[in-house]
C-alpha positions as CSV (number, residue, x, y, z in Angstrom):
1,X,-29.8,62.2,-6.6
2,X,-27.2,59.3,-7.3
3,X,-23.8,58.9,-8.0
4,X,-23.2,60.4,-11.4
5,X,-19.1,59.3,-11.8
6,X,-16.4,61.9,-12.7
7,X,-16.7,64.0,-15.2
8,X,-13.6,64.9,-17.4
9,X,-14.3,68.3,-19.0
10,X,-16.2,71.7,-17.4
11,X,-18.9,72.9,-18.7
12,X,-18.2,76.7,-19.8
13,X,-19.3,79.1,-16.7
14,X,-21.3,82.6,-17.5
15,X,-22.3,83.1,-21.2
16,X,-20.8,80.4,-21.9
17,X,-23.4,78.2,-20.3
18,X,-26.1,80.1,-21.8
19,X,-25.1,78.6,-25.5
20,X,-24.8,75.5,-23.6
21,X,-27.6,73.5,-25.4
22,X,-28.0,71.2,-22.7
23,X,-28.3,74.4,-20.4
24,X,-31.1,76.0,-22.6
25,X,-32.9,72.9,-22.8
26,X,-33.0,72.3,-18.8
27,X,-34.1,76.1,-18.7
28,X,-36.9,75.6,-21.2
29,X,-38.4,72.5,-19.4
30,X,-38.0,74.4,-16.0
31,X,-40.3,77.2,-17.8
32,X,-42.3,74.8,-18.9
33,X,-43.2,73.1,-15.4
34,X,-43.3,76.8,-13.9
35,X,-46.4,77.4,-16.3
36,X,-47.9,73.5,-15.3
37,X,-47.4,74.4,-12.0
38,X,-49.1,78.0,-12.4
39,X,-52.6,76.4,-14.4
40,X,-52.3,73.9,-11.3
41,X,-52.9,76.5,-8.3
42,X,-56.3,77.2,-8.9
43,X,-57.1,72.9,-7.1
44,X,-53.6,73.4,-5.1
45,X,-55.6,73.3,-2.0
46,X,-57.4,70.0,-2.8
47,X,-53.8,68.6,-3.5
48,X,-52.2,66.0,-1.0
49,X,-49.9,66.8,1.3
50,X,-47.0,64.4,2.1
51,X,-46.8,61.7,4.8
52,X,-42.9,61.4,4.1
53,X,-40.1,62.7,2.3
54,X,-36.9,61.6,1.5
55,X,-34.3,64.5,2.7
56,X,-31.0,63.4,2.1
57,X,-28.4,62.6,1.7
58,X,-27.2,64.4,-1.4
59,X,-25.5,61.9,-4.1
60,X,-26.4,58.9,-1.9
61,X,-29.0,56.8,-3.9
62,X,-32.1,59.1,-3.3
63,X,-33.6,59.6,-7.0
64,X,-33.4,55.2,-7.1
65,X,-35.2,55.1,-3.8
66,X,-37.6,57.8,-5.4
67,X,-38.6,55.4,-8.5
68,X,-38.6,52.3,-6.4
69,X,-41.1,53.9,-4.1
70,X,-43.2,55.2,-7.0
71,X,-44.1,52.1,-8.2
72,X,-45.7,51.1,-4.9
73,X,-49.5,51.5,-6.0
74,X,-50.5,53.4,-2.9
75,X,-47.6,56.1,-3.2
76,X,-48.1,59.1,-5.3
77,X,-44.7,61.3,-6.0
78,X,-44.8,65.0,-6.9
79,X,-45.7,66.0,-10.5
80,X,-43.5,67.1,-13.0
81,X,-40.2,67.0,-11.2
82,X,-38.7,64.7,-8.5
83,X,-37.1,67.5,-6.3
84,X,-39.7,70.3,-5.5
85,X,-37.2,72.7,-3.2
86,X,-40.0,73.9,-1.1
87,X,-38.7,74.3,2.1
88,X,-35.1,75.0,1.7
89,X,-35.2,77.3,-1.7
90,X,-39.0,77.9,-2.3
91,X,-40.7,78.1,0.7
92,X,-41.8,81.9,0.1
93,X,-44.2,80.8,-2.6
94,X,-46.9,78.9,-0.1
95,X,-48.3,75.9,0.8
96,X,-51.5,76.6,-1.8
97,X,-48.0,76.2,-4.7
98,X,-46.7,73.3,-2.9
99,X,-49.9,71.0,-3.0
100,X,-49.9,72.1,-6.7
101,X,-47.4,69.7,-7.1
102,X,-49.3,66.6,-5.7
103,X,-52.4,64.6,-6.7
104,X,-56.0,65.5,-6.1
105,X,-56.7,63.5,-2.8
106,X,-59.9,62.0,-4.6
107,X,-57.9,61.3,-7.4
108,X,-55.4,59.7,-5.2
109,X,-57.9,57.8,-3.2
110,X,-59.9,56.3,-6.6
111,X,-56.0,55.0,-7.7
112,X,-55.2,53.0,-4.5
113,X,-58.1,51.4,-4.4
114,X,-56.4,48.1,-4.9
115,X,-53.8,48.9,-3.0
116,X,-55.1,47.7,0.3
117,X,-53.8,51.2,1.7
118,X,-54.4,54.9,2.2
119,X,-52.8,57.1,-0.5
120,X,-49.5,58.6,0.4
121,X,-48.0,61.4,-1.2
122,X,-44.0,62.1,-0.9
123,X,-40.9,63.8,-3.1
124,X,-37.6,63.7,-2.2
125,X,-35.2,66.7,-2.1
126,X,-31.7,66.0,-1.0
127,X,-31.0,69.9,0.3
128,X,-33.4,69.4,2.9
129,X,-31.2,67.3,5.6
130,X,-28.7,69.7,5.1
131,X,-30.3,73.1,4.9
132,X,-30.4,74.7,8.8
133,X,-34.5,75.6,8.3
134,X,-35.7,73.0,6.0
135,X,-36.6,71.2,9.5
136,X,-38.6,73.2,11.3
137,X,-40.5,74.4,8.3
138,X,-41.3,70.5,7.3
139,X,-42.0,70.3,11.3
140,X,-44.6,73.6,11.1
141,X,-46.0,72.2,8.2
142,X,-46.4,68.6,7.7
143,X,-47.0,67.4,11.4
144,X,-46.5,64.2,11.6
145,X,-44.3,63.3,8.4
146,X,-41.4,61.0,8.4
147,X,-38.4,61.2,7.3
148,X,-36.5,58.8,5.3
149,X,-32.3,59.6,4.9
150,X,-29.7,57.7,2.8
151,X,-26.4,57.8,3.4
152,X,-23.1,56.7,1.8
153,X,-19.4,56.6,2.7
154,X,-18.7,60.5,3.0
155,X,-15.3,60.0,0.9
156,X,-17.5,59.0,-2.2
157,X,-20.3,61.2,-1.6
158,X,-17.8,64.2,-1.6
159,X,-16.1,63.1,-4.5
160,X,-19.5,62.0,-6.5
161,X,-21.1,65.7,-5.4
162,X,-18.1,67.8,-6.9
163,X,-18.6,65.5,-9.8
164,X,-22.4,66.5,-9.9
165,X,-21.5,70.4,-9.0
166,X,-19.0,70.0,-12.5
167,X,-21.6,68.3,-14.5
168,X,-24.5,70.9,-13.8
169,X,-21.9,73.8,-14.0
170,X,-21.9,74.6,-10.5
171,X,-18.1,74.3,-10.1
172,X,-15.0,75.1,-11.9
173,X,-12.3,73.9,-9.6
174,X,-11.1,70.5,-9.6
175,X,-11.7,68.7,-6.6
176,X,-8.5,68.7,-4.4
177,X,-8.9,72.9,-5.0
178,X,-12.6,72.7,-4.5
179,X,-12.0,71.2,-1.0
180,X,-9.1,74.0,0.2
181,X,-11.7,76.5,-0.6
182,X,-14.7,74.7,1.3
183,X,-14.1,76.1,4.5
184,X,-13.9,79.8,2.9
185,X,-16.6,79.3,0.8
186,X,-19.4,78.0,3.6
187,X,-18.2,80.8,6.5
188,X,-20.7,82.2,7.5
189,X,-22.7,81.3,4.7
190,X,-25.6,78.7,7.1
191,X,-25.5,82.3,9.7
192,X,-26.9,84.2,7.0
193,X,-29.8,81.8,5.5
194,X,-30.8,82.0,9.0
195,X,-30.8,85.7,10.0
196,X,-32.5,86.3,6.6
197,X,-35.0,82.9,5.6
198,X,-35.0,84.8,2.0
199,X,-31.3,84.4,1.3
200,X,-30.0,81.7,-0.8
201,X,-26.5,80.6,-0.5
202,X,-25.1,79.2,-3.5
203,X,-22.3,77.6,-1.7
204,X,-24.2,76.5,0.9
205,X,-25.6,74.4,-1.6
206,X,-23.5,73.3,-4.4
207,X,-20.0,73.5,-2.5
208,X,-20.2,72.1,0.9
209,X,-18.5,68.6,-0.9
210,X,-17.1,67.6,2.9
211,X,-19.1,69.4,5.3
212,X,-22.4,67.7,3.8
213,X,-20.4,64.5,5.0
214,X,-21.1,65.1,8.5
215,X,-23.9,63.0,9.1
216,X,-24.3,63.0,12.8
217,X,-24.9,66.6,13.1
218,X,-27.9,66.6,10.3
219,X,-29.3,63.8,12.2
220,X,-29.4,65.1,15.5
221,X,-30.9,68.1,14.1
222,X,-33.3,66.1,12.7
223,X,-34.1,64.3,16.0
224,X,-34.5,67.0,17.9
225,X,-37.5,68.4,15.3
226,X,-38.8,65.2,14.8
227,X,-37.9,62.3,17.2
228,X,-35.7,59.6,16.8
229,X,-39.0,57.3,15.6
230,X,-39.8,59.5,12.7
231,X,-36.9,58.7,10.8
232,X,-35.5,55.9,9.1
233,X,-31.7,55.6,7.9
234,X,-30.8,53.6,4.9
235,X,-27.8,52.4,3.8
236,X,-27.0,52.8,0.6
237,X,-24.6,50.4,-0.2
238,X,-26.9,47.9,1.4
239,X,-29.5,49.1,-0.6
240,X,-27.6,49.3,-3.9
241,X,-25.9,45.3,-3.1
242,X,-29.6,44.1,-1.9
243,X,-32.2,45.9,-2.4
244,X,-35.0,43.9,-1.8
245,X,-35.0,43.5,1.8
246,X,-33.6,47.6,2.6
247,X,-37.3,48.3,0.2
248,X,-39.1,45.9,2.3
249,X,-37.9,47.7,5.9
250,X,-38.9,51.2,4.6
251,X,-42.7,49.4,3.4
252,X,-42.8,48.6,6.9
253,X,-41.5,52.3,8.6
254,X,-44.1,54.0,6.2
255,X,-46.3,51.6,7.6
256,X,-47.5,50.3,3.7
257,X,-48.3,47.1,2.6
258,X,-46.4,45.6,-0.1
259,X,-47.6,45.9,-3.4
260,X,-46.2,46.8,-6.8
261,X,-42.9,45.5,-8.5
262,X,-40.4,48.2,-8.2
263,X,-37.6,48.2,-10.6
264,X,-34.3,48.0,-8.5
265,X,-32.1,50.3,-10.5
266,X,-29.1,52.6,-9.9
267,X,-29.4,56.1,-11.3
268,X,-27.4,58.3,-13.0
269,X,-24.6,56.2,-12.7
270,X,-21.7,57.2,-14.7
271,X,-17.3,56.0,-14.7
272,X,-14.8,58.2,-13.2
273,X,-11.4,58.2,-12.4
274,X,-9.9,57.4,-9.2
275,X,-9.4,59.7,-6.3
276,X,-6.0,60.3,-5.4
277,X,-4.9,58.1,-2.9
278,X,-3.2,61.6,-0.7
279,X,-6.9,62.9,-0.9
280,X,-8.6,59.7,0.2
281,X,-6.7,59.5,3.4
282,X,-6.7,63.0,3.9
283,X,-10.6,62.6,4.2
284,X,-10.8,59.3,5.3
285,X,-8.9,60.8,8.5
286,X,-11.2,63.7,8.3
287,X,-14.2,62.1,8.7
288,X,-13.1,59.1,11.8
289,X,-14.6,61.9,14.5
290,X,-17.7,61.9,12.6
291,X,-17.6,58.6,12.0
292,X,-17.4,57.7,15.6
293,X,-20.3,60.1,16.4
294,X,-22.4,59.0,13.7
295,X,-22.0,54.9,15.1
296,X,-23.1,56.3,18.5
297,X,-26.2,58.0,17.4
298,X,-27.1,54.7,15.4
299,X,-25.7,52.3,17.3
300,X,-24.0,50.3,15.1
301,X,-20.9,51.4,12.6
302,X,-21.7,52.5,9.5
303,X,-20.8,50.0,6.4
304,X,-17.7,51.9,5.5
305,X,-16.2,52.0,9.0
306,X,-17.2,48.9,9.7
């Protein structure tokens, strides 16, 4: 999901969010693609699997890579919704209800005909990167899938996700109080989704605005499940500044020809006011050890260091 900008009031927590009408409405489409996805089952096992999936980085440009990619004619993106949760939040309901969410392959194959290419399916879900089992269960089940990952200057991304944890009702604090309660939140909280693969940790989720910042140690997780050749890091500010070329290197990781015309457009995009400058270098000074560690494991600095 992409930056969304600040947001300058809270939506109401509790009951108040249920007479939310932006609330209700989000709760009656997710019904709605719960009973889709339920008449679906029956031909779930005839559904594609994905070759890749975007995983991360949350707020870092992944829902515009999503739509660029879906316009290639030989890439087919999950049904109904662009983040399915399945291995970090659903993965108790089966691989039979994840296919559900992905074309026929025969249906698949008949469309990319022209395509000079096999059909790929993906989705993209930004918890994946950072949830501690999402990688071994993509590992157990999709052998052989890549992995693409965006990532962002952590400042901004911390900032823009407290703004998207406001926005969906999530949060309540503003964000200089958000981030003295991080480390409370989060203890202990990655310990327990491990010891117990049915727990879900909201914080863990929605509140981890720095921790999800620290890029090298998501990586090297990933590298250790995957290898280093299985996934591909994008920059997102070279992506959102020229997009053309960043589109044309992940054609050729995916191993796709090109084909389509992909609308190069930043989503969700909305104003917000600055950060404070005390918070900025507070985080700034934060992240230089993670910073360092991330330029060794790609050799090269990242675009905001360098």
């Amino acid at each position: 999901m992409d930056d969304p900008g600040v947001i300058t009031t809270v939506r109401p927590a509790g009951l108040g969010r249920l007479r939310d009408p932006r609330f209700l409405l989000l709760s009656a489409r997710r019904a709605g693609r719960s009973s889709l996805m339920a008449a679906r089952m029956p031909v779930g096992g005839a559904g594609m699997l994905p070759g890749f999936l975007i995983v991360g980085g949350q707020r870092c440009g992944t829902t515009s890579m999503t739509r660029a990619l879906s316009h290639h004619p030989a890439v087919f993106g999950a049904a109904l919704q662009l983040e399915v949760h399945y291995f970090d939040q659903g993965y108790d309901r089966g691989l039979t209800w994840y296919r559900s969410h992905f074309p026929l392959r025969a249906h698949a194959r008949l469309a990319a005909r022209t395509a000079g290419a096999a059909p790929v399916a993906f989705e993209s879900s930004p918890y994946y990167m950072f949830h501690p089992l999402a990688a071994g269960r993509i590992s157990r089940d999709l052998p052989g899938v890549k992995l693409l990952v965006l990532l962002r200057d952590p400042v901004e991304r911390a900032y823009s996700g407290h703004a998207h944890a406001v926005s969906a009702g999530y949060e309540t604090e503003p964000f200089e109080r958000a981030l003295e309660l991080e480390d409370a939140r989060l203890d202990g909280e990655a310990e327990r989704i491990m010891a117990d693969p049915a727990y879900a940790s909201h914080s863990h989720q929605h509140h981890a605005y720095r921790t999800r910042g620290h890029y090298a140690e998501q990586l090297e997780r990933l590298e250790q499940t995957f290898g280093r050749e299985r996934i591909h890091v994008i920059d997102s500010d070279a992506f959102f500044t020229n997009p053309a070329p960043v589109y044309g290197e992940v054609l050729e990781f995916l191993g796709l020809p090109r084909g389509g015309h992909p609308v190069f457009k930043r989503r969700n995009p909305r104003p917000r006011g600055p950060m404070t400058q005390k918070t900025r270098a507070a985080l700034e000074e934060h992240y230089r050890p993670h910073d360092e560690r991330l330029a060794s494991w790609l050799g090269h600095q990242p675009s905001w260091r360098a």
